[in-house]
PDB file with one MODEL, atoms N, CA, C and O in Angstrom:
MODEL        1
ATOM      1  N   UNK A   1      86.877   2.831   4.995  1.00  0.00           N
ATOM      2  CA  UNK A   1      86.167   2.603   3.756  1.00  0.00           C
ATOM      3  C   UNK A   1      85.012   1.652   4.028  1.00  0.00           C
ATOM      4  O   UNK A   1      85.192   0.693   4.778  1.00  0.00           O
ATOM      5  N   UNK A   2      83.889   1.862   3.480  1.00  0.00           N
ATOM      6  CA  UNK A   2      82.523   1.028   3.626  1.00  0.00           C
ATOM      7  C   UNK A   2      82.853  -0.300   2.565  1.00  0.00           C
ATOM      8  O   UNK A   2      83.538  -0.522   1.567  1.00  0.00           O
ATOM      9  N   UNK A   3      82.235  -0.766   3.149  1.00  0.00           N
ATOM     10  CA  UNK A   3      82.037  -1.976   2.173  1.00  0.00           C
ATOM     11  C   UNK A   3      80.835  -1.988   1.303  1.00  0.00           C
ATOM     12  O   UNK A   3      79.857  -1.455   1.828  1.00  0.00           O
ATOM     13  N   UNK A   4      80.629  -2.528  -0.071  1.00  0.00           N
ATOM     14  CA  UNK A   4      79.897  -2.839  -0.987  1.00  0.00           C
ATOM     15  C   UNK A   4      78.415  -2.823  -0.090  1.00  0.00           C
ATOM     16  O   UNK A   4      77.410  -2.184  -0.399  1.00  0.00           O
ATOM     17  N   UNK A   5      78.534  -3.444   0.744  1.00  0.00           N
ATOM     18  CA  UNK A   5      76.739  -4.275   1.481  1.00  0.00           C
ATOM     19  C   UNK A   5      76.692  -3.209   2.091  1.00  0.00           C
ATOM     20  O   UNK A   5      75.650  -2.591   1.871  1.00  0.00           O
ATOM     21  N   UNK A   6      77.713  -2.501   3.090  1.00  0.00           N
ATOM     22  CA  UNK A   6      76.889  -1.433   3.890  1.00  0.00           C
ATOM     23  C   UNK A   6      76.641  -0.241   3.008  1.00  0.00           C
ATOM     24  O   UNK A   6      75.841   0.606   3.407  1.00  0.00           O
ATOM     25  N   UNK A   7      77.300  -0.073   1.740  1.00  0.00           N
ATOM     26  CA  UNK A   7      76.498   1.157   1.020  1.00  0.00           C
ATOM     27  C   UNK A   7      75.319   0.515   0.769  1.00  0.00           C
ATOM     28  O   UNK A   7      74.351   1.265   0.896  1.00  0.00           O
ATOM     29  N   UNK A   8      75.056  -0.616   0.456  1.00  0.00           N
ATOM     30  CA  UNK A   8      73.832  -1.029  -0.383  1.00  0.00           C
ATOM     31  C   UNK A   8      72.877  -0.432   0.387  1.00  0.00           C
ATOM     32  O   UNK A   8      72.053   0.413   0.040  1.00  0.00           O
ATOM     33  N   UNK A   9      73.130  -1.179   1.987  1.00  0.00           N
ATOM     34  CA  UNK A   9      72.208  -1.150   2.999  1.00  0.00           C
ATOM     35  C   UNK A   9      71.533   0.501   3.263  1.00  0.00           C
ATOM     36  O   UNK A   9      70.314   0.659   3.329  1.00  0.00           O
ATOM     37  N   UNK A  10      72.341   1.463   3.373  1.00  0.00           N
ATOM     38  CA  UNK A  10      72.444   2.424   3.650  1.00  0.00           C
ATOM     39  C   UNK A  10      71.414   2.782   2.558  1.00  0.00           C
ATOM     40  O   UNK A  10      70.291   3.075   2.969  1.00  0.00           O
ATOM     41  N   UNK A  11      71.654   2.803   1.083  1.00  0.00           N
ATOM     42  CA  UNK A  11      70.662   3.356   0.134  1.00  0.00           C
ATOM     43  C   UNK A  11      69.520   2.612   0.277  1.00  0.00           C
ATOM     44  O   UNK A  11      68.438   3.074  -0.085  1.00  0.00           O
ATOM     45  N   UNK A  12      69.608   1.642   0.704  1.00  0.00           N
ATOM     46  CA  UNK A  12      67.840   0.763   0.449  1.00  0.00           C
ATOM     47  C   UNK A  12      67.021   2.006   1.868  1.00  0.00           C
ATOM     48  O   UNK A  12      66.058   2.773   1.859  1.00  0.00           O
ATOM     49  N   UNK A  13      68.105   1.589   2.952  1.00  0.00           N
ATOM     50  CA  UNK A  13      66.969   2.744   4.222  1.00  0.00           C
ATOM     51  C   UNK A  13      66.761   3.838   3.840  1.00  0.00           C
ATOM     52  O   UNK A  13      65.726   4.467   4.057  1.00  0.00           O
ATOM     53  N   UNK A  14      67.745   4.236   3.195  1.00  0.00           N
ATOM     54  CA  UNK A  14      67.710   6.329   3.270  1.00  0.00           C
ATOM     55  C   UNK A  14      65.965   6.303   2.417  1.00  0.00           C
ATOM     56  O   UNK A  14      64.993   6.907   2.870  1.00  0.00           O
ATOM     57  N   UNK A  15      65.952   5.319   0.932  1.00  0.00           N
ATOM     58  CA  UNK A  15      64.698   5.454   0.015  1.00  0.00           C
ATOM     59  C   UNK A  15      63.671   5.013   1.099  1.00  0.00           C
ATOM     60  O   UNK A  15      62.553   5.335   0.697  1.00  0.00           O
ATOM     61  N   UNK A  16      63.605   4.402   2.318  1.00  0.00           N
ATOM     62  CA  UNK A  16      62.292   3.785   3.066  1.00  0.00           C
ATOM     63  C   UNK A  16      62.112   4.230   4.321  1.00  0.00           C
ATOM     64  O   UNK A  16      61.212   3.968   5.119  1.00  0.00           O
ATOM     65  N   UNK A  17      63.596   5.330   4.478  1.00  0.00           N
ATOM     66  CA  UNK A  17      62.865   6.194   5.825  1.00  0.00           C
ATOM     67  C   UNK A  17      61.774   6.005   6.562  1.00  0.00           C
ATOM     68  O   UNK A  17      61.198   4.918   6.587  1.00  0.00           O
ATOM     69  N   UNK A  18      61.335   7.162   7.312  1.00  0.00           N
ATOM     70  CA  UNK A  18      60.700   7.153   8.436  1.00  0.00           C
ATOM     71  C   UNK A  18      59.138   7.468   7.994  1.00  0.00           C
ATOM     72  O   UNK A  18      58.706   8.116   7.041  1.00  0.00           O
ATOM     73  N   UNK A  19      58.389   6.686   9.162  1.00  0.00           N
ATOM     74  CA  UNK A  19      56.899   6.858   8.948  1.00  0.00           C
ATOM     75  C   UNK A  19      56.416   8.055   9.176  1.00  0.00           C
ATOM     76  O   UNK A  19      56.417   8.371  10.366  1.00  0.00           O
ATOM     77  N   UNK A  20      55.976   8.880   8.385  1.00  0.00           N
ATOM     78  CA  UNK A  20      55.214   9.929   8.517  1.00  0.00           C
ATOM     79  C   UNK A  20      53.743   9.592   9.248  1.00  0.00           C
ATOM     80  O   UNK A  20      53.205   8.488   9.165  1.00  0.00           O
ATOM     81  N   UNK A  21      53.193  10.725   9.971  1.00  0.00           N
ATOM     82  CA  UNK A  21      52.234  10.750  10.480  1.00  0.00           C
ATOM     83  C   UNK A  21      50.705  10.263   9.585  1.00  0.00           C
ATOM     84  O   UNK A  21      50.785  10.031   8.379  1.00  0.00           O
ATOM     85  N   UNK A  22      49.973  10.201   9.985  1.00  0.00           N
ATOM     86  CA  UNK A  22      48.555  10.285   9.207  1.00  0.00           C
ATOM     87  C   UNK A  22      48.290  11.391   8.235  1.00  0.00           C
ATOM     88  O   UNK A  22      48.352  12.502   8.762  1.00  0.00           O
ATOM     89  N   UNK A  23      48.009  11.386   6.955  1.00  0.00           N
ATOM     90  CA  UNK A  23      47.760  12.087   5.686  1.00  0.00           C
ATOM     91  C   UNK A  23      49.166  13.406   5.400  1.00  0.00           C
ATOM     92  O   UNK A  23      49.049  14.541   4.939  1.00  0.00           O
ATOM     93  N   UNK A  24      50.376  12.704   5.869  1.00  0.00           N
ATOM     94  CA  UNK A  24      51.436  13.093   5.764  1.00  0.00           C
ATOM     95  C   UNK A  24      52.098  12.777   4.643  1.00  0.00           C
ATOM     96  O   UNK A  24      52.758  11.752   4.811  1.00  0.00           O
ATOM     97  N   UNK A  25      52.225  13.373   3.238  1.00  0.00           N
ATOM     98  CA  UNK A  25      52.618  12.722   2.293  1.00  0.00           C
ATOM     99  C   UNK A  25      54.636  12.911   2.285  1.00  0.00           C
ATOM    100  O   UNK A  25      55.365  13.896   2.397  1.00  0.00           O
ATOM    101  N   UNK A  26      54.861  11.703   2.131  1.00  0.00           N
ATOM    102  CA  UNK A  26      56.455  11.656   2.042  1.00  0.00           C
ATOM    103  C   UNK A  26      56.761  11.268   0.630  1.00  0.00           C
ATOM    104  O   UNK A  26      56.222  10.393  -0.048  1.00  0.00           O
ATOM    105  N   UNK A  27      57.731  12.089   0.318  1.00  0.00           N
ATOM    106  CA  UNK A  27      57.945  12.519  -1.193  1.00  0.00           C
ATOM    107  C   UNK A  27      59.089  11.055  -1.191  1.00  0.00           C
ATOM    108  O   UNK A  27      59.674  10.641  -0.190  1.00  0.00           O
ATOM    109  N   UNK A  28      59.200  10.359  -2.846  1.00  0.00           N
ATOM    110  CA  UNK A  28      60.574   9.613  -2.929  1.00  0.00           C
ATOM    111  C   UNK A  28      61.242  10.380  -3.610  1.00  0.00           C
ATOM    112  O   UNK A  28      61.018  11.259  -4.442  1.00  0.00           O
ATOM    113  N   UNK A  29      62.695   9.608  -2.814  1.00  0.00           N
ATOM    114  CA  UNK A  29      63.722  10.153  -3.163  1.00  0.00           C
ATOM    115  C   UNK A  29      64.715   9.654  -4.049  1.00  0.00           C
ATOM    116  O   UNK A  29      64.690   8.442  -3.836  1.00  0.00           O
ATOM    117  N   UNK A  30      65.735   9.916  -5.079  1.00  0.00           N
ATOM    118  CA  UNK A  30      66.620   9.237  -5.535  1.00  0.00           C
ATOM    119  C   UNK A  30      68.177   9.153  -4.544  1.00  0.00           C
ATOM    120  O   UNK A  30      68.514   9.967  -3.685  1.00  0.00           O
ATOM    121  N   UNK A  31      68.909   7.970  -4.964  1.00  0.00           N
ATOM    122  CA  UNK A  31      67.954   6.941  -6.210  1.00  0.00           C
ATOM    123  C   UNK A  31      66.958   5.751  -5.001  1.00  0.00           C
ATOM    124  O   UNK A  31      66.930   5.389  -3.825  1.00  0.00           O
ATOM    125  N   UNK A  32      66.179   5.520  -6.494  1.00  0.00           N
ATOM    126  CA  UNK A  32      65.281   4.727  -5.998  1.00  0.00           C
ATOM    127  C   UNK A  32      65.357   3.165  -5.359  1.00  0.00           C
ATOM    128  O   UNK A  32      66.043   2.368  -5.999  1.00  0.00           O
ATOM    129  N   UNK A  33      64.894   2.830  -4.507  1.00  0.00           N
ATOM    130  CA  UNK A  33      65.045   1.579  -4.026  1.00  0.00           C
ATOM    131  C   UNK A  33      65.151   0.435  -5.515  1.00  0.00           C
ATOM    132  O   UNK A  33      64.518   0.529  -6.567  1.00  0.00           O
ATOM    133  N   UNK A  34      66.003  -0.427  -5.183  1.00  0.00           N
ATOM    134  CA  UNK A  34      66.094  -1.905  -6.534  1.00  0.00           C
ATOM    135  C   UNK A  34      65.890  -3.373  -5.561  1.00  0.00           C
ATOM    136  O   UNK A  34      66.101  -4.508  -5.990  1.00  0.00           O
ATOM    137  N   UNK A  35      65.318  -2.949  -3.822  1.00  0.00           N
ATOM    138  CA  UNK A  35      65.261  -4.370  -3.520  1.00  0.00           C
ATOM    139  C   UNK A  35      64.623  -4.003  -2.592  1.00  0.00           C
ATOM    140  O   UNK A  35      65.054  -2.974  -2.071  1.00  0.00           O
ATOM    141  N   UNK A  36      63.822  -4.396  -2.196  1.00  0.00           N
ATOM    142  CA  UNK A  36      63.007  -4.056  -0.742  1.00  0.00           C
ATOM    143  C   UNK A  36      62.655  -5.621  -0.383  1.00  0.00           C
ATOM    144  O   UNK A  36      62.642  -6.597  -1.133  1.00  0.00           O
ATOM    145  N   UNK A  37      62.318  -5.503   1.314  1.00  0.00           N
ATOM    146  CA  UNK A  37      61.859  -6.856   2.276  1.00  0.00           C
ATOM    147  C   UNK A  37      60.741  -6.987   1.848  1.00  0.00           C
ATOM    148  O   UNK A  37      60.009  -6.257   1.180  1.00  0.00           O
ATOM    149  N   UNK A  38      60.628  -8.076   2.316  1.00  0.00           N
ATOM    150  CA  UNK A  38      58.667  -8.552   2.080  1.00  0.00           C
ATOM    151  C   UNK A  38      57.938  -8.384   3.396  1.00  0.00           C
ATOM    152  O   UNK A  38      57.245  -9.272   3.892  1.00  0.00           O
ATOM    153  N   UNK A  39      58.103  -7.399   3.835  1.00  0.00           N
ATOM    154  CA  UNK A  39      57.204  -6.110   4.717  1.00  0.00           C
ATOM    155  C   UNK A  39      55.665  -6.272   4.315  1.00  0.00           C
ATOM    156  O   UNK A  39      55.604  -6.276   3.086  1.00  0.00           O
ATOM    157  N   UNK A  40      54.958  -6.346   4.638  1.00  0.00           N
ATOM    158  CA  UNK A  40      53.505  -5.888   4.573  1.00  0.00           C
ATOM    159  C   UNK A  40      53.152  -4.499   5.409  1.00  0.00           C
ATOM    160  O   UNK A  40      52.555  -4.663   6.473  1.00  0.00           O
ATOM    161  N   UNK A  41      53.297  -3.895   5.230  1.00  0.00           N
ATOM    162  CA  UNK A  41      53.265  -2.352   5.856  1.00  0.00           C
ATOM    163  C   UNK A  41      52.528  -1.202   4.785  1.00  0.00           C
ATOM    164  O   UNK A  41      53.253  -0.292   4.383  1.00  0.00           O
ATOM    165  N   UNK A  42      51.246  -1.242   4.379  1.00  0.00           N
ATOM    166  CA  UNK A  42      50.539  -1.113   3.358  1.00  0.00           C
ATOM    167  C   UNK A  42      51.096   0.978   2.915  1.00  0.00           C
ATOM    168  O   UNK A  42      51.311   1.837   3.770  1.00  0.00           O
ATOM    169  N   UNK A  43      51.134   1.082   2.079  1.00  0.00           N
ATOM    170  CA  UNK A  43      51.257   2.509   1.556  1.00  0.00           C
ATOM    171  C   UNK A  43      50.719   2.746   0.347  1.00  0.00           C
ATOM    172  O   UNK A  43      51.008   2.252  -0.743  1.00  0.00           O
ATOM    173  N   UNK A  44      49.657   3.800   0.733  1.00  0.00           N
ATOM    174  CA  UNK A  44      48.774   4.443  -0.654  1.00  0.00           C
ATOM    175  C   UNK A  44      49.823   5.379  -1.230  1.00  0.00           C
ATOM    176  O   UNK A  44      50.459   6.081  -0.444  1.00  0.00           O
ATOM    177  N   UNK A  45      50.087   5.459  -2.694  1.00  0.00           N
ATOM    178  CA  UNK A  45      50.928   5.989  -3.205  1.00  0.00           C
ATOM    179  C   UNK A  45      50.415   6.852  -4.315  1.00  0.00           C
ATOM    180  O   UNK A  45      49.434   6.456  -4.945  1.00  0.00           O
ATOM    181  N   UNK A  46      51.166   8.367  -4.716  1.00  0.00           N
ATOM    182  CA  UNK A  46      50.450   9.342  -5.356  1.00  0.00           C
ATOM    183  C   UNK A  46      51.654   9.251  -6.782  1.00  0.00           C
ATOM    184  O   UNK A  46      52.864   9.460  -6.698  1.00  0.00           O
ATOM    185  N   UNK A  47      50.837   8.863  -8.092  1.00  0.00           N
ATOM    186  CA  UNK A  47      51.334   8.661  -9.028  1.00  0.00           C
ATOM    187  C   UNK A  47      51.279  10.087  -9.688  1.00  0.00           C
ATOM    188  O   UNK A  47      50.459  11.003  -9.750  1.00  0.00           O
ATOM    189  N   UNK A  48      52.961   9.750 -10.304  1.00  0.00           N
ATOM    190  CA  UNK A  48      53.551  11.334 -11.323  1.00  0.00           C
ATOM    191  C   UNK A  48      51.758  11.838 -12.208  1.00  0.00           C
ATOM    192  O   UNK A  48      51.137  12.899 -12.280  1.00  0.00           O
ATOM    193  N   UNK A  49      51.540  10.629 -12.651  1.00  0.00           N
ATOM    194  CA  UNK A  49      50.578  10.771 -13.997  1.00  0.00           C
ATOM    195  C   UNK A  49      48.872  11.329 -13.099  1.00  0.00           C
ATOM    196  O   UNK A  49      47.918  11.853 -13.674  1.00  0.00           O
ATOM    197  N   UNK A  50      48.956  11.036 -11.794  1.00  0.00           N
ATOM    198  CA  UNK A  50      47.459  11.205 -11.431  1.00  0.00           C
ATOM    199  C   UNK A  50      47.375  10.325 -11.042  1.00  0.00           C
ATOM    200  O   UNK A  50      48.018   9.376 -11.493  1.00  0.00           O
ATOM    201  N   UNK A  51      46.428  10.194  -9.875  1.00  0.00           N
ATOM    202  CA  UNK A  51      45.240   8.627  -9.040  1.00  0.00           C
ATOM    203  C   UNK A  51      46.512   8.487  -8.009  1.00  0.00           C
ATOM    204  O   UNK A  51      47.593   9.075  -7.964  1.00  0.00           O
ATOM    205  N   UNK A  52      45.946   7.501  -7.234  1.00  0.00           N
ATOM    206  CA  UNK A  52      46.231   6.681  -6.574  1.00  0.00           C
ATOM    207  C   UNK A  52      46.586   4.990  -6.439  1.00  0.00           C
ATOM    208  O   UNK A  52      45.735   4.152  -6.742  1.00  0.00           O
ATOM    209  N   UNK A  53      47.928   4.619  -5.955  1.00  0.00           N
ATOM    210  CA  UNK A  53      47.922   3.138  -5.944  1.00  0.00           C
ATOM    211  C   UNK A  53      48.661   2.912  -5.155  1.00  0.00           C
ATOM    212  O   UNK A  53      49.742   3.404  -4.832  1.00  0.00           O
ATOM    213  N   UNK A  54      47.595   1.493  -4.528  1.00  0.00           N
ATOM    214  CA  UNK A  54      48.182   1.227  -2.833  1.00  0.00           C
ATOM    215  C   UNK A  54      49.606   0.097  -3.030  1.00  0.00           C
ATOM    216  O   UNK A  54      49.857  -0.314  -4.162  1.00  0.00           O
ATOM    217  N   UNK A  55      50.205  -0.203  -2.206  1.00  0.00           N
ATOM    218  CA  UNK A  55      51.485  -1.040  -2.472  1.00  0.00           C
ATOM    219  C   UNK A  55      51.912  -1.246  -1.144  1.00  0.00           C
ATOM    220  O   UNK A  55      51.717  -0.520  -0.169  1.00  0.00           O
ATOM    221  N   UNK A  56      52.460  -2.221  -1.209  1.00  0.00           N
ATOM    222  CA  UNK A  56      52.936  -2.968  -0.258  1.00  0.00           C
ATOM    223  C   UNK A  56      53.401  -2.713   1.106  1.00  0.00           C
ATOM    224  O   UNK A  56      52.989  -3.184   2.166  1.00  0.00           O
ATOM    225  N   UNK A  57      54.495  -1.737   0.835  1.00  0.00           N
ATOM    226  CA  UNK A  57      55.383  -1.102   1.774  1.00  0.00           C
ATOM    227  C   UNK A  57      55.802   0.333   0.841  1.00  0.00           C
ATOM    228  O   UNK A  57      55.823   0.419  -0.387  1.00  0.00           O
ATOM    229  N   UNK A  58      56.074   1.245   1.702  1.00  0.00           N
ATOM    230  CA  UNK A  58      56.153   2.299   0.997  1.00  0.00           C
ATOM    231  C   UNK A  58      57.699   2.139   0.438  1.00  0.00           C
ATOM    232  O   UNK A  58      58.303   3.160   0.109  1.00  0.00           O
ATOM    233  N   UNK A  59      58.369   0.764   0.328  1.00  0.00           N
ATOM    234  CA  UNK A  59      60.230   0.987  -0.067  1.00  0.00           C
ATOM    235  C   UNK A  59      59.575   0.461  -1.282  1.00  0.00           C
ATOM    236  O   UNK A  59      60.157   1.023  -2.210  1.00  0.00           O
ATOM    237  N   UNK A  60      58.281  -0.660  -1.969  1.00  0.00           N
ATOM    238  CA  UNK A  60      58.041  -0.927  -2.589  1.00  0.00           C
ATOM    239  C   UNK A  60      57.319   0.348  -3.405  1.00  0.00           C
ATOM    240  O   UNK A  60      57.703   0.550  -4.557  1.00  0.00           O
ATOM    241  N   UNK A  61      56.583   0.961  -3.000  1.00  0.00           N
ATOM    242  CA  UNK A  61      55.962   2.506  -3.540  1.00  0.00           C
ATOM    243  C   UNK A  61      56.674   2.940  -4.551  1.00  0.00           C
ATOM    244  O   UNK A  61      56.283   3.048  -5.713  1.00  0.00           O
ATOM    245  N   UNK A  62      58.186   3.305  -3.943  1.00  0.00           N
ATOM    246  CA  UNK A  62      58.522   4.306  -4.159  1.00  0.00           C
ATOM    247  C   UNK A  62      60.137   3.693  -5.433  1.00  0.00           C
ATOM    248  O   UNK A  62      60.869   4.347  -6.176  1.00  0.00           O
ATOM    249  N   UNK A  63      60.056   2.010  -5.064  1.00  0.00           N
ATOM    250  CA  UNK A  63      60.838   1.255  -6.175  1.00  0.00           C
ATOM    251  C   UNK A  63      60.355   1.561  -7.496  1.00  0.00           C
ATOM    252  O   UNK A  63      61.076   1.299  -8.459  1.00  0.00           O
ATOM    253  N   UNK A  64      58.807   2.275  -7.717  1.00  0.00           N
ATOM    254  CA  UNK A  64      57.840   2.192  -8.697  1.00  0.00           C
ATOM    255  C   UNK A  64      58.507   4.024  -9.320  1.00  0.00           C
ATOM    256  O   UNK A  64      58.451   5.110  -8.742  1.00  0.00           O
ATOM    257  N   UNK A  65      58.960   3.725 -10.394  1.00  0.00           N
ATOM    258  CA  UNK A  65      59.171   5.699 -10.679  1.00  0.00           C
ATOM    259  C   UNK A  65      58.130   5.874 -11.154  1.00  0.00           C
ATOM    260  O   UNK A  65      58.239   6.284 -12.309  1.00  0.00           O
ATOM    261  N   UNK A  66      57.140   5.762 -10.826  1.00  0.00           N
ATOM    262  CA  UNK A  66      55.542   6.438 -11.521  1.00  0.00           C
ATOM    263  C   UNK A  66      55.270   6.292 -10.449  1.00  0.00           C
ATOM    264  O   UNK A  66      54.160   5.762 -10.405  1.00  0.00           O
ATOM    265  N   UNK A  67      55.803   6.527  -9.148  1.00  0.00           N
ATOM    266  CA  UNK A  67      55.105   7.269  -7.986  1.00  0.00           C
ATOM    267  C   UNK A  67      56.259   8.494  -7.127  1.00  0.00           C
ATOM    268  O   UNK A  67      57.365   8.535  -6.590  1.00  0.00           O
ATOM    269  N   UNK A  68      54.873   9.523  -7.526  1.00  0.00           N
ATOM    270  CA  UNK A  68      55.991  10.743  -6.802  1.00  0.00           C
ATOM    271  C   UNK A  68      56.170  10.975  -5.294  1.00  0.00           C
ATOM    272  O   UNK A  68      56.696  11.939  -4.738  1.00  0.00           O
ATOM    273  N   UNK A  69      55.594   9.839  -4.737  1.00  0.00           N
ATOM    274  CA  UNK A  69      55.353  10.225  -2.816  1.00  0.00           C
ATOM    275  C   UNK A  69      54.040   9.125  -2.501  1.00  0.00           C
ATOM    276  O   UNK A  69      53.237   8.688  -3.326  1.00  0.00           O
ATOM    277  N   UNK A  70      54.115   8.824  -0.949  1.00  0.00           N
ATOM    278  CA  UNK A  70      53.418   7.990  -0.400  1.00  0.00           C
ATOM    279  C   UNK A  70      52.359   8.695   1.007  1.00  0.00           C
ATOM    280  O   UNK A  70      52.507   9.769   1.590  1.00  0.00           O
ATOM    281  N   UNK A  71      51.547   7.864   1.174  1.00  0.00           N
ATOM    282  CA  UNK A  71      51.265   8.310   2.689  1.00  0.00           C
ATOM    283  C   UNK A  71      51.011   6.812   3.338  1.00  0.00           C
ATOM    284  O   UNK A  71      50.391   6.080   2.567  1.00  0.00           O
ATOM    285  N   UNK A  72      51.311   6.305   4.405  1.00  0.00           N
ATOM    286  CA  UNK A  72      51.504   5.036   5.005  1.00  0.00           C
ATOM    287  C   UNK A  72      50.082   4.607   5.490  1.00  0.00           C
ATOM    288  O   UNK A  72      49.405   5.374   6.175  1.00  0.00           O
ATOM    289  N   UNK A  73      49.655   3.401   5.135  1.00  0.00           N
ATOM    290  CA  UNK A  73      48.160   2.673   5.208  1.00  0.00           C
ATOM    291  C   UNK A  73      47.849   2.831   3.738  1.00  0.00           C
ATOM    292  O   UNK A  73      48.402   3.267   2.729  1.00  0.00           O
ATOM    293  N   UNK A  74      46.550   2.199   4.136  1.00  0.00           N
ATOM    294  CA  UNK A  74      45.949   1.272   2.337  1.00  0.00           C
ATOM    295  C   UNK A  74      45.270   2.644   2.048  1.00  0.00           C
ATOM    296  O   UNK A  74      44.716   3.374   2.871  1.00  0.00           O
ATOM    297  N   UNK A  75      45.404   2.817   0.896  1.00  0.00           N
ATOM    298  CA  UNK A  75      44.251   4.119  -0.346  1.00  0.00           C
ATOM    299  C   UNK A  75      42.524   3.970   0.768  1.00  0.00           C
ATOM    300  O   UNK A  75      42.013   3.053   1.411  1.00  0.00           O
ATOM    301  N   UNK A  76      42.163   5.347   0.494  1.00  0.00           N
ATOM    302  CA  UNK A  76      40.645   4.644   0.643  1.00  0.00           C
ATOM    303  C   UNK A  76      39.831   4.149   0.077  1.00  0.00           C
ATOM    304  O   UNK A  76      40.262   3.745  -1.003  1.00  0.00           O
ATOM    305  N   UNK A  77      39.004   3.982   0.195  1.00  0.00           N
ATOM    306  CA  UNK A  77      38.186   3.171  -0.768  1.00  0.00           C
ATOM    307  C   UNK A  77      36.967   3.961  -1.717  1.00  0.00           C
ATOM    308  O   UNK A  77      36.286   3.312  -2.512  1.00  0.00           O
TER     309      UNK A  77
ENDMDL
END
């Protein structure tokens, strides 16, 4: 039987997976991250409603449910 922390642990990674390549958009998944590190690992993120908004780390992106998917580095300008 797992313990309480290693499920936690387990759901925070599965939502912050792996870096996709350059203009590789990675979709989020449920459920959504409720705690992410203070990472600086920049991710432009593609909102349900339209546009773009950059964020922190893509575990932070995707903590946001008004974003449907990320691609890793800052929005352009």
């Amino acid at each position: 039987m797992r313990s309480v922390c290693g499920v936690a642990a387990l759901l925070l990674l599965s939502a912050c997976a792996t870096q996709p390549e350059l203009g590789e958009m990675t979709q989020c998944t449920e459920p959504r991250p409720q705690v992410c590190t203070m990472e600086y690992a920049p991710a432009c993120a593609n909102l349900t409603a339209g546009g773009q908004k950059e964020y922190a780390s893509p575990c932070n992106a995707c903590a946001d449910d008004a974003v449907a998917g990320y691609v890793t580095g800052p929005c352009p300008e």
